[in-house]
Structures are given as structure tokens and as C-alpha cells.
N, C-alpha and C positions, 0 to 999 in steps of 0.2 A: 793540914797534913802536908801540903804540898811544899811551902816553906819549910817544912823537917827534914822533907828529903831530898830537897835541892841546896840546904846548910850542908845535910850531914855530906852530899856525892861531891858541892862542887870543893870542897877542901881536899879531896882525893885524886879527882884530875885534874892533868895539864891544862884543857881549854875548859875553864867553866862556862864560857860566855855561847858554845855549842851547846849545851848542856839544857836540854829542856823537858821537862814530865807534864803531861796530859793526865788528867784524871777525869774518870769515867765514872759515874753515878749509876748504880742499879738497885734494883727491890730491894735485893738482900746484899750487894755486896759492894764495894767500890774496888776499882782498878787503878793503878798507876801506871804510864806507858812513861820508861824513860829511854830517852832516844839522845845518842851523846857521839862524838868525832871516835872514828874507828878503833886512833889511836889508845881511848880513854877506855876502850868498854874490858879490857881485861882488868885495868884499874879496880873497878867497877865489878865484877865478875870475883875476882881475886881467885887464889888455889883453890881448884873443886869448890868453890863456889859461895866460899868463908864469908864472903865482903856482901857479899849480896843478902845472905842469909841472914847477915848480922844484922843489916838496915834492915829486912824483913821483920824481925824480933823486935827493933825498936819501935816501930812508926806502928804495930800491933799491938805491941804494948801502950802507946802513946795511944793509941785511935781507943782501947776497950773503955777508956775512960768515959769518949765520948756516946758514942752509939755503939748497938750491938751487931755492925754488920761489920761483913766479914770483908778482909783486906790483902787484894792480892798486887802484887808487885812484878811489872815484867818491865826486860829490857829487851829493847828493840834494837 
């Protein structure tokens, strides 16, 4: 999953090579921490929150194939 969401961010910002997600393993749920140059994070964020929501939807979609835990996505 972490490869999904460092394809799908780094094509949308200027410095991909800042561009880094941590992932967090719990009982029920995994976390993504993505942490990117100051510049990129509205990239990243997009209008009210469009861009974010949308990789949210996919990497959710992509993950319920595998496991049933749940999958949350923050930016740092």
C-alpha cells in the first residue's frame, strides 16, 4: 500500500524526493503518516480537501481486497 501512495502523491508534487509515508500497523486499523516539503502539501490537500479524499478512496478500495482492517490516511 505504501507504494500506491507514494506513485499516486509523488506525480502531483514538485519535490517527490521529500516526499515520504510512514505506515503504522494496529489491531484493527493501519495508518499512513505522509510527511512532504511545505511547498507540496496543498498539492497534496487540493480544494476543500478533493486530492486527499480521492487517494483516500483509492488506497481503501485497493487495501479491502486485502485485509479487513481499516485504513486511515493523514498528512503531516
Amino acid at each position: 500500500m505504501v507504494e500506491l501512495v507514494k506513485f499516486v502523491l509523488s506525480h502531483l508534487v514538485d519535490h517527490p524526493d521529500q516526499l515520504s509515508i510512514k505506515e503504522i500497523e494496529g489491531e484493527t486499523t493501519t495508518v499512513y503518516e505522509i510527511t512532504a516539503a511545505k511547498s507540496d502539501l496543498g498539492k497534496i490537500i487540493g480544494k476543500q480537501g478533493k486530492i486527499i479524499n480521492s487517494v483516500r478512496e483509492v488506497v481503501r478500495a485497493a487495501a479491502s481486497k486485502d485485509s479487513n482492517k481499516k485504513i486511515q490516511i493523514e498528512v503531516i
